[in-house]
MOPAC internal coordinates of N, CA, C and O (Angstrom, degrees):
PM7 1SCF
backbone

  N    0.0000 0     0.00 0     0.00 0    0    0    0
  C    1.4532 1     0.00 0     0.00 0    1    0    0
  C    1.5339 1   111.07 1     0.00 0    2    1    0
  O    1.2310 1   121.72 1   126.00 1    3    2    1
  N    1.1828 1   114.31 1   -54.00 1    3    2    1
  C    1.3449 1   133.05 1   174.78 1    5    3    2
  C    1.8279 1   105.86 1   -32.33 1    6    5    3
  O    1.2310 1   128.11 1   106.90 1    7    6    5
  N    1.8628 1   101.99 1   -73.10 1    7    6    5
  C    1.0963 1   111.57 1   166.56 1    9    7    6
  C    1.7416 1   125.50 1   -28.74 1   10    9    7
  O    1.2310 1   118.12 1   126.86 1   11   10    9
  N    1.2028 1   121.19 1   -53.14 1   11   10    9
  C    1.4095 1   125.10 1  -158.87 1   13   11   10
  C    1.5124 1   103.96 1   -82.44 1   14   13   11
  O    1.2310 1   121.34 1   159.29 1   15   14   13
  N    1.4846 1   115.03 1   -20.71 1   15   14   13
  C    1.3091 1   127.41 1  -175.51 1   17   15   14
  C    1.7302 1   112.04 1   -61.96 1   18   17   15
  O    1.2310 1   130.61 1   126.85 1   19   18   17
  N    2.1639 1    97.14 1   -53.15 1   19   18   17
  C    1.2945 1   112.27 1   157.35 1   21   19   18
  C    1.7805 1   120.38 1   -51.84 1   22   21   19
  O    1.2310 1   118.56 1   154.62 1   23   22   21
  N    1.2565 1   120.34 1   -25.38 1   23   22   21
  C    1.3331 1   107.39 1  -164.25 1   25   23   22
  C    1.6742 1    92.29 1   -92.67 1   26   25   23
  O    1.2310 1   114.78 1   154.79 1   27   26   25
  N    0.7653 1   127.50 1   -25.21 1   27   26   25
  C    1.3358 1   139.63 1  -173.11 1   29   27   26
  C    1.5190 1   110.94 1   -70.14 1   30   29   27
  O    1.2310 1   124.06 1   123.00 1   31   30   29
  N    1.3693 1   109.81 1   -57.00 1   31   30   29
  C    1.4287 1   123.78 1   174.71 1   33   31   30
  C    1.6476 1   101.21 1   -61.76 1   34   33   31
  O    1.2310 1   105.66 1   117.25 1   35   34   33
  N    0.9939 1   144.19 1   -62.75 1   35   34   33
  C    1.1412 1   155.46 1   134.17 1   37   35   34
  C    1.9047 1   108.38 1    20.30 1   38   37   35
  O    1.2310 1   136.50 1    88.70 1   39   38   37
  N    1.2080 1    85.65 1   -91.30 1   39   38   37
  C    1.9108 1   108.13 1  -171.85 1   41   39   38
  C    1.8022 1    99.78 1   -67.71 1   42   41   39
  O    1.2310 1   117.88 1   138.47 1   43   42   41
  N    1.2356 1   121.64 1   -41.53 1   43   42   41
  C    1.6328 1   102.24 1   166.59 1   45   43   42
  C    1.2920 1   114.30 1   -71.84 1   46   45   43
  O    1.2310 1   114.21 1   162.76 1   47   46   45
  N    1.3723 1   128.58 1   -17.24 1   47   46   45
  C    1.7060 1   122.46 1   157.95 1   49   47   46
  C    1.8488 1   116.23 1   -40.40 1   50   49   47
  O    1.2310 1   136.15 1   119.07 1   51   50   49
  N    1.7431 1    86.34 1   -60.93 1   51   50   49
  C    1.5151 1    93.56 1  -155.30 1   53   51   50
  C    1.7388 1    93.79 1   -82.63 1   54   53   51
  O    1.2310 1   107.60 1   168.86 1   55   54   53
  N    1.2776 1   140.74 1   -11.14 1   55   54   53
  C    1.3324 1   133.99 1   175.14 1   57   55   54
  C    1.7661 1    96.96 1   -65.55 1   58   57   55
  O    1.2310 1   126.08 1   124.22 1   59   58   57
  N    1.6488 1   105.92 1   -55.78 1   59   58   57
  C    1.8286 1   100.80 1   179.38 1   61   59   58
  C    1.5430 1   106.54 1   -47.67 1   62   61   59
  O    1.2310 1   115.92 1   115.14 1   63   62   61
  N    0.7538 1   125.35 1   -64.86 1   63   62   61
  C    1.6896 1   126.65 1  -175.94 1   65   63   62
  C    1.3702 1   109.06 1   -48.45 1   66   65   63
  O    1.2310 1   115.33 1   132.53 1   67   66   65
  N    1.1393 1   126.46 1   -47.47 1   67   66   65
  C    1.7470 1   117.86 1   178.21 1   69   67   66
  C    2.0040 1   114.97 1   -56.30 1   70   69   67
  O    1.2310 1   130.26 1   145.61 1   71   70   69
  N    1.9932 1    97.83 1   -34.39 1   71   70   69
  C    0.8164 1   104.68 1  -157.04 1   73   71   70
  C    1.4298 1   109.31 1   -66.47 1   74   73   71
  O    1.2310 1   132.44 1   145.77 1   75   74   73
  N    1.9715 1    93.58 1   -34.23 1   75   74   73
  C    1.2587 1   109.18 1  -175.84 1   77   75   74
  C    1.8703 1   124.18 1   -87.27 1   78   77   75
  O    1.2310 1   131.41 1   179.26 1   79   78   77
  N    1.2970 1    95.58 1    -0.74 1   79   78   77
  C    1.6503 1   110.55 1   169.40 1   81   79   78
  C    1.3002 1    97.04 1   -84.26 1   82   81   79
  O    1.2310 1   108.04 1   102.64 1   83   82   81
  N    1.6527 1   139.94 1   -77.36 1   83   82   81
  C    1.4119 1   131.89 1   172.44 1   85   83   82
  C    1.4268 1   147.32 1   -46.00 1   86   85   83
  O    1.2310 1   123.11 1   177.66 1   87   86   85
  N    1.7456 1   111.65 1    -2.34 1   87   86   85
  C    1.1621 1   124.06 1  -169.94 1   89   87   86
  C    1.6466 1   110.35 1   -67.03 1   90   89   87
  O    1.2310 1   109.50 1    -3.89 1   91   90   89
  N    1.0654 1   137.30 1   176.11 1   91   90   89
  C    1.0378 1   133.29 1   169.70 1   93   91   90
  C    2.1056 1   115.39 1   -82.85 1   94   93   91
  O    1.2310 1   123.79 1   -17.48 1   95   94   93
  N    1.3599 1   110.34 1   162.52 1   95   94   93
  C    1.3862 1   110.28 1   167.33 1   97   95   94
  C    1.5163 1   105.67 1  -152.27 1   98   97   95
  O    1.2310 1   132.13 1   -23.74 1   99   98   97
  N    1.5017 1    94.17 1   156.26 1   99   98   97
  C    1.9740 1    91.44 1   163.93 1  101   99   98
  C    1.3223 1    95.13 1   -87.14 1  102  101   99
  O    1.2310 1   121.96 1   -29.51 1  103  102  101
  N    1.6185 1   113.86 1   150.49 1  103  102  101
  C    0.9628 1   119.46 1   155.65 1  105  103  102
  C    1.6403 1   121.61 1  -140.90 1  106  105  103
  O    1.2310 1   101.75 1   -35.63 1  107  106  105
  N    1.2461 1   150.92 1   144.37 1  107  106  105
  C    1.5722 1   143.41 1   -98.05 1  109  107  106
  C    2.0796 1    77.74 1  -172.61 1  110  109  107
  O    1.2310 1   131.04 1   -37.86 1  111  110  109
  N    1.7044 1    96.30 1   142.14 1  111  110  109
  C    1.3690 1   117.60 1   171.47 1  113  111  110
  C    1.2953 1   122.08 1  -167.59 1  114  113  111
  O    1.2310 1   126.10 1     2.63 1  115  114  113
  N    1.1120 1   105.88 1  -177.37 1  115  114  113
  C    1.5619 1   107.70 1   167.77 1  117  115  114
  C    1.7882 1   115.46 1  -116.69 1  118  117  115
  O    1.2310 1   106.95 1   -57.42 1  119  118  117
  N    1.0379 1   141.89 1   122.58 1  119  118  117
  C    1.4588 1   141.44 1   154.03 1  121  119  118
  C    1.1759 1   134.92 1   -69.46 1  122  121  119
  O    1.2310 1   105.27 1   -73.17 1  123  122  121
  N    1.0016 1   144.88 1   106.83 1  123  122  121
  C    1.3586 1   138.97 1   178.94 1  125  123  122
  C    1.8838 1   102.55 1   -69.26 1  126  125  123
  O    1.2310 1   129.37 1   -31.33 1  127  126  125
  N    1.3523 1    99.54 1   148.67 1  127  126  125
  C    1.0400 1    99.91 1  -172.09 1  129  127  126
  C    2.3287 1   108.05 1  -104.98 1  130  129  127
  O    1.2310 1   132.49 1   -60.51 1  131  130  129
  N    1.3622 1    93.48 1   119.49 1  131  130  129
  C    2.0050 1    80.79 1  -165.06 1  133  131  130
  C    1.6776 1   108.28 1   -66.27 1  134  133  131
  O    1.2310 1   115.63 1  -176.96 1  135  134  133
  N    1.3222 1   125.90 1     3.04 1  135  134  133
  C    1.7593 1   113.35 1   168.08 1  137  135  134
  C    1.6100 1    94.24 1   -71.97 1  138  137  135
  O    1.2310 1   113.21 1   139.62 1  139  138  137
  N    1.4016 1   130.44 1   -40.38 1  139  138  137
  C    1.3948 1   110.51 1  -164.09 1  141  139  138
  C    1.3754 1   119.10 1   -73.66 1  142  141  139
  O    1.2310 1   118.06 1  -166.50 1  143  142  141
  N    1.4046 1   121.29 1    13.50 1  143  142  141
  C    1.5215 1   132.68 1   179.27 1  145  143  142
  C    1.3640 1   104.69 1   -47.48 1  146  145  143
  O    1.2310 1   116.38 1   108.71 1  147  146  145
  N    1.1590 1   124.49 1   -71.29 1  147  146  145
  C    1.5492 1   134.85 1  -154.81 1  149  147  146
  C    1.6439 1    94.46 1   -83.88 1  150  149  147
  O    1.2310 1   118.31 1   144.25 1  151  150  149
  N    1.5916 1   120.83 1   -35.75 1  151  150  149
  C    1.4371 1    99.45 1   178.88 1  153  151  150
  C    1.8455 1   115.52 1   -68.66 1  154  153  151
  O    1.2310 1   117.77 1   136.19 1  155  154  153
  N    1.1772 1   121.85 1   -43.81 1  155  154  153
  C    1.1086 1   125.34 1   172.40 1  157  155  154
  C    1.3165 1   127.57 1   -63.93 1  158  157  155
  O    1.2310 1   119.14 1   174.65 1  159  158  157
  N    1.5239 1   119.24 1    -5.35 1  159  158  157
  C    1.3601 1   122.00 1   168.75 1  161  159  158
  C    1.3367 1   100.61 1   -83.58 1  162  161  159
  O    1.2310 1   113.73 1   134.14 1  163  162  161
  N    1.2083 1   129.47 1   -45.86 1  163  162  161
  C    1.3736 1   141.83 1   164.09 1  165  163  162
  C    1.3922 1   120.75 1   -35.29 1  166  165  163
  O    1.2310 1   118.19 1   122.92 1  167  166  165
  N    1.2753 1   121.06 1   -57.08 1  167  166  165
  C    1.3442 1   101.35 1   171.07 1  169  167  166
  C    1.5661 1   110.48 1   -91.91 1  170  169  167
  O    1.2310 1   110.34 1   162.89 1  171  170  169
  N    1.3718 1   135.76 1   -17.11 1  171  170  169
  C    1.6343 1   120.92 1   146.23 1  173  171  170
  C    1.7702 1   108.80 1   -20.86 1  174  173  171
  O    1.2310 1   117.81 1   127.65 1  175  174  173
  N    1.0610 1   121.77 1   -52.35 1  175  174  173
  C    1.3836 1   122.61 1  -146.37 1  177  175  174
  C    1.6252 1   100.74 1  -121.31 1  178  177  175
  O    1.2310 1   112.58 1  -143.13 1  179  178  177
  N    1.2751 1   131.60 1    36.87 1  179  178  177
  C    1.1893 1   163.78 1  -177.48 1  181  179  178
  C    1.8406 1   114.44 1  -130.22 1  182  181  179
  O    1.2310 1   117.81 1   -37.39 1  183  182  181
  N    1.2581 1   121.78 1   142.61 1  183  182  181
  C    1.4844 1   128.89 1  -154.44 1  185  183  182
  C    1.6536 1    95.51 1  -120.32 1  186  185  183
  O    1.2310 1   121.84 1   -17.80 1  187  186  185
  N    0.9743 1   114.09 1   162.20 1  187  186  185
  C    1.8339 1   123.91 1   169.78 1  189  187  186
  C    1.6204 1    93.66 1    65.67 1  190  189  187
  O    1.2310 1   132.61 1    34.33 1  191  190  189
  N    1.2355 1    93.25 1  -145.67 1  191  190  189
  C    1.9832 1   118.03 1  -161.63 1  193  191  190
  C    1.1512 1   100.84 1   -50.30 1  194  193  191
  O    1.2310 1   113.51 1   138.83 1  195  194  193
  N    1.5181 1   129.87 1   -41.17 1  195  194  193
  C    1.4888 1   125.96 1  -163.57 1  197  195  194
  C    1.6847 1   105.03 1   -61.59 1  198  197  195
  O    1.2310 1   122.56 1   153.78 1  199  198  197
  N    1.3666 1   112.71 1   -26.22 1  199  198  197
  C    1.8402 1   122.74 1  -167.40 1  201  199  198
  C    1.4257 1    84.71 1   -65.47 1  202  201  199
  O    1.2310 1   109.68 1   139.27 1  203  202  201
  N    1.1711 1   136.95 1   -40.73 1  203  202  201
  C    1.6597 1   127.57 1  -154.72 1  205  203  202
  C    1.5540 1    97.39 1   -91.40 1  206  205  203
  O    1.2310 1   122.60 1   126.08 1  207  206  205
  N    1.6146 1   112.63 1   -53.92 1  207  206  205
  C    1.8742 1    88.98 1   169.12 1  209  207  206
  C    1.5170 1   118.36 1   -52.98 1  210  209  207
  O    1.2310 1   115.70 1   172.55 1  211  210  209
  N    1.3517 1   125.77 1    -7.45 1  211  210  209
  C    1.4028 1    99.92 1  -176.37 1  213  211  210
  C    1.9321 1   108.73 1  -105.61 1  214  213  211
  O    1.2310 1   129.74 1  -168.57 1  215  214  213
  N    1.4289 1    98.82 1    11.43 1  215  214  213
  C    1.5026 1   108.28 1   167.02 1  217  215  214
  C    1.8808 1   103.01 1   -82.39 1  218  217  215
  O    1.2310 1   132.90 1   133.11 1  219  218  217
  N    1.2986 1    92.69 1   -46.89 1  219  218  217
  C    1.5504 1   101.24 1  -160.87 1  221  219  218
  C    1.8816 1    97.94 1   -73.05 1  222  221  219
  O    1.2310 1   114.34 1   120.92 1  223  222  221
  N    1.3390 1   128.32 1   -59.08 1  223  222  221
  C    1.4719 1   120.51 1  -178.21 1  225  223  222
  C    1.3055 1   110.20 1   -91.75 1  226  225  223
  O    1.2310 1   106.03 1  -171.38 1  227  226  225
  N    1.0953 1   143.53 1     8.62 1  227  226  225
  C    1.3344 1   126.37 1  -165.52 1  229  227  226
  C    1.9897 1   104.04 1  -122.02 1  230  229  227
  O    1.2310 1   121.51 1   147.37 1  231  230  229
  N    1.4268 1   114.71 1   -32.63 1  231  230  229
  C    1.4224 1   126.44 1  -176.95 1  233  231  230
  C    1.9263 1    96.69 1   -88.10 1  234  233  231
  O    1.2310 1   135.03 1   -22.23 1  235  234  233
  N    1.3281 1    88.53 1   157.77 1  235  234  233
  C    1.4748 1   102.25 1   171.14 1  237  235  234
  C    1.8911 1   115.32 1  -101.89 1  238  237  235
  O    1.2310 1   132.64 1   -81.03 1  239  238  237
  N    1.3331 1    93.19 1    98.97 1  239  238  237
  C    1.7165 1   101.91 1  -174.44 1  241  239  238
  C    1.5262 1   110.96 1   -10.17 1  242  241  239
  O    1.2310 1   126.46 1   -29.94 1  243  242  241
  N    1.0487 1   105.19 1   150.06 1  243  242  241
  C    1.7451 1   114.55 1   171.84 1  245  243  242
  C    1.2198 1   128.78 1   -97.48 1  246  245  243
  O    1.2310 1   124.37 1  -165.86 1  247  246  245
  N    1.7438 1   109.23 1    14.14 1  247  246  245
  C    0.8092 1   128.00 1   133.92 1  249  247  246
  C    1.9270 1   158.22 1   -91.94 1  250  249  247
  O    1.2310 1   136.47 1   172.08 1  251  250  249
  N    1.0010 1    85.71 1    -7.92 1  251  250  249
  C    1.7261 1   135.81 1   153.15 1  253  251  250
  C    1.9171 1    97.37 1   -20.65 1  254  253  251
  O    1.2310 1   126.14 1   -28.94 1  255  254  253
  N    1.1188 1   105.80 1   151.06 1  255  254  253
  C    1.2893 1   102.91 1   152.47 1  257  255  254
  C    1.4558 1   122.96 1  -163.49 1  258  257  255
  O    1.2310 1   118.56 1   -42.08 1  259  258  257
  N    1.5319 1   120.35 1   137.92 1  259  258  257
  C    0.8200 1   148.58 1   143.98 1  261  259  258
  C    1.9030 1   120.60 1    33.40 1  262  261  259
  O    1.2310 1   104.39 1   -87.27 1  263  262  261
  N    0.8629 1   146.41 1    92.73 1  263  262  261
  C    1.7234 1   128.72 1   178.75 1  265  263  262
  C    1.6421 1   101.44 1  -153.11 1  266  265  263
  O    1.2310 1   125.05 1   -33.02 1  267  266  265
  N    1.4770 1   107.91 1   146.98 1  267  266  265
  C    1.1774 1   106.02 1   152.67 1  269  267  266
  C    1.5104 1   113.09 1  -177.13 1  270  269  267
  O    1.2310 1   117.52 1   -23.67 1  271  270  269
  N    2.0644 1   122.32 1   156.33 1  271  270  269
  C    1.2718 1   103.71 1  -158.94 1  273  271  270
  C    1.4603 1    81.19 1  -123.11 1  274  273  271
  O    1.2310 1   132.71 1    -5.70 1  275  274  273
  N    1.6047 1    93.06 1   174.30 1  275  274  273
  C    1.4827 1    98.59 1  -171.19 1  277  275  274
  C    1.7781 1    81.09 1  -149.60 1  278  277  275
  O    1.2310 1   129.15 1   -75.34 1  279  278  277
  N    1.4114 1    99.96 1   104.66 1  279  278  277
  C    1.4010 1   117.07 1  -148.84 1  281  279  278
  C    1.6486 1   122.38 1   158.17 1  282  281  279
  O    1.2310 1   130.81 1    11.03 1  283  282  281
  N    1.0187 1    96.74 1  -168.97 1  283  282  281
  C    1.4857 1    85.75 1   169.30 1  285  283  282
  C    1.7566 1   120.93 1  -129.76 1  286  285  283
  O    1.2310 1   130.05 1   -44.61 1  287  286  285
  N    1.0218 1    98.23 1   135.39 1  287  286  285
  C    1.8059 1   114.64 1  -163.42 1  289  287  286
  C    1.5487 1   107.25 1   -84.84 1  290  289  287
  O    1.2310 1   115.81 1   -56.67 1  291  290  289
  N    1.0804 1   125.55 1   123.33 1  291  290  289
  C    1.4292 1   121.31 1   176.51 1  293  291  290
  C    1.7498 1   125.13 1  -139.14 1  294  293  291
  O    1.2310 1   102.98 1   -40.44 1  295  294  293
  N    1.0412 1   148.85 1   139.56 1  295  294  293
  C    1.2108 1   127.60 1  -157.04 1  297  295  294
  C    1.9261 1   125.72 1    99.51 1  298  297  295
  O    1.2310 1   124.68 1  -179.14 1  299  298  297
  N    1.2762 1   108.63 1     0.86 1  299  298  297
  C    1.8898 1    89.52 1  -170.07 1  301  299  298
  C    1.2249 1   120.76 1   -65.04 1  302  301  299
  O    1.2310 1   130.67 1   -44.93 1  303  302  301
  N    1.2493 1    97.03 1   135.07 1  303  302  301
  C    1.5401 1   110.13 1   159.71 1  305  303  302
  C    1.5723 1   101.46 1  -122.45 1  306  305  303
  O    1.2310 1   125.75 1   -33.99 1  307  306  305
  N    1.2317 1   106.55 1   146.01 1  307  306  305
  C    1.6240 1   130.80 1  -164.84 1  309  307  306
  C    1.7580 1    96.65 1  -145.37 1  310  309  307
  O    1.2310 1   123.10 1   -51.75 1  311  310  309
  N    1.5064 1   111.67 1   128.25 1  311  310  309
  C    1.4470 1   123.33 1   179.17 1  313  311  310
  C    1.8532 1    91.66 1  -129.83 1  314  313  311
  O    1.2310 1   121.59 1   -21.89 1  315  314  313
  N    1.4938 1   114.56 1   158.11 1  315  314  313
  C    1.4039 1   115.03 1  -151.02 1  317  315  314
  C    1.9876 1    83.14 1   -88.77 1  318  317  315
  O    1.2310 1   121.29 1   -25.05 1  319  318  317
  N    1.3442 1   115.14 1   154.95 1  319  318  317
  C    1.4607 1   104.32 1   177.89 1  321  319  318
  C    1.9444 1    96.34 1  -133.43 1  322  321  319
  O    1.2310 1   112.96 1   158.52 1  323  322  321
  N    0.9560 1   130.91 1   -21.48 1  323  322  321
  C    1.5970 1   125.34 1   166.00 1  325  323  322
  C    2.0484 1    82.35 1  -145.79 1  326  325  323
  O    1.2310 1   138.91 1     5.04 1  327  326  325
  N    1.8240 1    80.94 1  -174.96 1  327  326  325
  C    0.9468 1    83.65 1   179.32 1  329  327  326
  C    1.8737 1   136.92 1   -66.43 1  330  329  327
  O    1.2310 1   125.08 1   174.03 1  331  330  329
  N    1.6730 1   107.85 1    -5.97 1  331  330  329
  C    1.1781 1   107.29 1  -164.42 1  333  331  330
  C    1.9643 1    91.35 1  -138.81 1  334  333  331
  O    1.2310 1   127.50 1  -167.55 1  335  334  333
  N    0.6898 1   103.16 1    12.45 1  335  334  333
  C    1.4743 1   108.52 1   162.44 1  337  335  334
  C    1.7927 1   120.47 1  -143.91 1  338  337  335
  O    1.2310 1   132.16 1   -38.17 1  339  338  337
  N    1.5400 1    94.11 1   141.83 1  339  338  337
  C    1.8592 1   112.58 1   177.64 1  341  339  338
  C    1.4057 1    96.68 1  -100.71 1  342  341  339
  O    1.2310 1   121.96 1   -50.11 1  343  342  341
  N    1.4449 1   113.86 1   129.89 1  343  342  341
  C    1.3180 1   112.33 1   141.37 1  345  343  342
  C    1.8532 1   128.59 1   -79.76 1  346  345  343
  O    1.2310 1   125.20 1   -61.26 1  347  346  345
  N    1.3753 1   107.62 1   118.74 1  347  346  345
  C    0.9351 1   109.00 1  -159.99 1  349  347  346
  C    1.6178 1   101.51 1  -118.25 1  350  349  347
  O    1.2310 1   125.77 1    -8.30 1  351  350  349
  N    1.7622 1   106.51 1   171.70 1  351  350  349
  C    1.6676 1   110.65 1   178.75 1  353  351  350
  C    1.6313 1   106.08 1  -167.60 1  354  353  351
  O    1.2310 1   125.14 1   -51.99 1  355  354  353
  N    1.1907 1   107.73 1   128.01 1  355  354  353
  C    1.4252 1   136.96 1  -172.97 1  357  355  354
  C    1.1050 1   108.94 1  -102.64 1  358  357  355
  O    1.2310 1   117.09 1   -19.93 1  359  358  357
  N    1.5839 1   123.14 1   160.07 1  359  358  357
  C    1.3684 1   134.09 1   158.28 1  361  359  358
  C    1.3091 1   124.61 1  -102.55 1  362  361  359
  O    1.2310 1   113.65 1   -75.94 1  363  362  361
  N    1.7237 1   129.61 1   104.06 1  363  362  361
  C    1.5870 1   111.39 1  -160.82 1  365  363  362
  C    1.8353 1   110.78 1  -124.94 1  366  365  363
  O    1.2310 1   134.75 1   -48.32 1  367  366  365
  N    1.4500 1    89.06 1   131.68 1  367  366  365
  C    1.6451 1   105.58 1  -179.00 1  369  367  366
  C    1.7631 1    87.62 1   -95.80 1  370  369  367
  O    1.2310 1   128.20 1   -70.09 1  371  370  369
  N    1.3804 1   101.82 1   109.91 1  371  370  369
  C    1.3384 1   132.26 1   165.51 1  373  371  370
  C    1.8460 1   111.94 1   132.31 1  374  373  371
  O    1.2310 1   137.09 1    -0.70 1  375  374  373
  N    1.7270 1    84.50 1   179.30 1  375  374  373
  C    1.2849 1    95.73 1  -169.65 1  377  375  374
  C    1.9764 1   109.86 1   -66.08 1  378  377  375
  O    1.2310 1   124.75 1   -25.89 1  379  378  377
  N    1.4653 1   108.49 1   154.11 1  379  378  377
  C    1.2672 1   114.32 1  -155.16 1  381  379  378
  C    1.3362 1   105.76 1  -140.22 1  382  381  379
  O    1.2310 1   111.93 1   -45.91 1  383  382  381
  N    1.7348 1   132.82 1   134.09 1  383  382  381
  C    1.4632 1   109.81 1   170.58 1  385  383  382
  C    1.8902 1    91.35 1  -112.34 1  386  385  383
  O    1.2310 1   122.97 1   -21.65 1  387  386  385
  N    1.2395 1   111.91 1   158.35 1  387  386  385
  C    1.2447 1   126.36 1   154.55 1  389  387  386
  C    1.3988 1   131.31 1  -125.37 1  390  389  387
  O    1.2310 1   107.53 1   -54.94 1  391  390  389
  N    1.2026 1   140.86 1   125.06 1  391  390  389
  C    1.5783 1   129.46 1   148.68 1  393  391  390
  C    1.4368 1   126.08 1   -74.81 1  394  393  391
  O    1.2310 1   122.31 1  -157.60 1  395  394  393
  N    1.7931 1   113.18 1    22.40 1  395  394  393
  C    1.6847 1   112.53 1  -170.95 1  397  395  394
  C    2.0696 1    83.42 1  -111.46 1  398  397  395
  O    1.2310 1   143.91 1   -13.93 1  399  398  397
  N    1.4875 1    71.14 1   166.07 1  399  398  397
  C    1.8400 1   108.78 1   176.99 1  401  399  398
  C    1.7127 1    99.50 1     6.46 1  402  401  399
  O    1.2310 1   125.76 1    74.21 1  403  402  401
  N    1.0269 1   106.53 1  -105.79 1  403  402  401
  C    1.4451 1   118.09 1   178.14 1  405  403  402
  C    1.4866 1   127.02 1   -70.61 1  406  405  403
  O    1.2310 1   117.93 1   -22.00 1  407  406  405
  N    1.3012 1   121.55 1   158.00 1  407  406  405
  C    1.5634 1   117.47 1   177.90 1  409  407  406
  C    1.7671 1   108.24 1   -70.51 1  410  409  407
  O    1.2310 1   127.19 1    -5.30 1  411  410  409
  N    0.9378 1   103.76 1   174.70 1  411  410  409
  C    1.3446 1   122.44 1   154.55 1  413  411  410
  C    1.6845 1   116.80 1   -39.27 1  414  413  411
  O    1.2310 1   135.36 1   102.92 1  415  414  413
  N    0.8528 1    87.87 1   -77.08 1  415  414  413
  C    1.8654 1    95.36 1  -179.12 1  417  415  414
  C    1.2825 1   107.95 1   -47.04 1  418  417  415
  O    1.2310 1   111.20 1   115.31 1  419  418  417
  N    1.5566 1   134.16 1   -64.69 1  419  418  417
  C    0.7504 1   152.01 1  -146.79 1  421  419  418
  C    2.0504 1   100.51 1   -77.17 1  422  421  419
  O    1.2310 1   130.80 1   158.63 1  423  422  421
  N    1.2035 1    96.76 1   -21.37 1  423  422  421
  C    1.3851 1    94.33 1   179.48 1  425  423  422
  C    1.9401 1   103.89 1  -102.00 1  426  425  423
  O    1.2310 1   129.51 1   141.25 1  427  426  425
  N    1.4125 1    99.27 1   -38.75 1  427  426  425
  C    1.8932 1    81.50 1   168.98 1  429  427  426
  C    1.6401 1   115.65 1   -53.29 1  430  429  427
  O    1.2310 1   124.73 1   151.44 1  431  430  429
  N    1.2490 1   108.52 1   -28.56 1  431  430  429
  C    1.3810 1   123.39 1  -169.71 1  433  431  430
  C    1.2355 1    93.44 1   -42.29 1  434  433  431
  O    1.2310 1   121.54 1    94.31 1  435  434  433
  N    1.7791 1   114.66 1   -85.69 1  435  434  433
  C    1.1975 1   145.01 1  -168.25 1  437  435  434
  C    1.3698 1   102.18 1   -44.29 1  438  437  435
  O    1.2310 1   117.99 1   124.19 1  439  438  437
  N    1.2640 1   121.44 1   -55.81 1  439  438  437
  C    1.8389 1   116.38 1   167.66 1  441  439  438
  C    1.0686 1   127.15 1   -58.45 1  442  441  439
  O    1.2310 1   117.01 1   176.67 1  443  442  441
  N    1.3890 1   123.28 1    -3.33 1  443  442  441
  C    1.4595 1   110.37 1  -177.40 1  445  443  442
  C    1.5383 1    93.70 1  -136.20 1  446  445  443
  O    1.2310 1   117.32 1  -157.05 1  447  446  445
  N    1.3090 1   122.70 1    22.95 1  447  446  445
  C    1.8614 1   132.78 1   139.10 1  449  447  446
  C    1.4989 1   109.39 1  -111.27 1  450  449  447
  O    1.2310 1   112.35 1   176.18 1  451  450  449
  N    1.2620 1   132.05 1    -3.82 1  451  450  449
  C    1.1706 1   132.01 1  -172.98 1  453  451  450
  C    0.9569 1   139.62 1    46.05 1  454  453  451
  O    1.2310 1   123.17 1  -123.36 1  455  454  453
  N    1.1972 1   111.53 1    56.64 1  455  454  453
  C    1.7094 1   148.99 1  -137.04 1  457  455  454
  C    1.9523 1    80.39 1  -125.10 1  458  457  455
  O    1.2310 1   117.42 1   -37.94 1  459  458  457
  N    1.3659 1   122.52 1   142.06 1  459  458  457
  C    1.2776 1   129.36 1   151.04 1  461  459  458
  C    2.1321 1   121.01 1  -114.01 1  462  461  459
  O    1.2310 1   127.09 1  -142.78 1  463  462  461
  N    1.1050 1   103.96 1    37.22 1  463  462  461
  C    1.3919 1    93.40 1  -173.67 1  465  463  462
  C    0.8578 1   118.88 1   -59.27 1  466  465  463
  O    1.2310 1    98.39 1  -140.66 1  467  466  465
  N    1.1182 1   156.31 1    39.34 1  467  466  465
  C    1.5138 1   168.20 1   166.15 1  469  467  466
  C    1.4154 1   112.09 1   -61.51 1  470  469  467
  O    1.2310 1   120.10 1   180.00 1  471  470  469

């Protein structure tokens, strides 16, 4: 009896964890866009004022952060954010790391009560 109690306790562990590895999340980025290839090499390799537009449109702010799913992504929407990058945001069934606002968990959480604290 004892035993089955453990196997039990056990398998509703690892069912929460699957549930909570597959749940859905928002998740938020930046895209580079590939037409700006050749313009941004261009001003890389350009002298004076043009060096600073290619800090400002061509790099991904350093304030930026971090995301990615390892899963499957469904849903983008992408809005233009400089000239050579979209900020974009997906919906992803699988596991996910982030370095923004909240963890992982804490944001399937919020998506699957429909909570936006962001």
């Amino acid at each position: 009896m004892k035993r089955k109690k453990i196997l039990l306790s056990i398998g509703l562990i690892f069912i929460f964890l699957l549930i909570m590895a597959f749940s859905p999340w928002k998740m938020g980025y930046s895209k580079f866009n590939n037409d700006c290839e050749s313009y941004c090499e261009d001003l890389k390799n350009s002298s004076g004022l043009e060096r600073v537009e290619y800090g400002l449109e061509c790099q991904l702010p350093l304030d930026g952060c971090f995301q990615s799913c390892m899963g499957i992504r469904i849903g983008e929407k992408c809005s233009e954010k400089s000239k050579c990058f979209d900020s974009c945001e997906t919906t992803c069934f699988g596991v996910g790391f982030s370095s923004c606002r909240l963890n992982v968990f804490e944001r399937k959480i919020n998506f699957l009560t429909s909570k936006d604290s962001e």
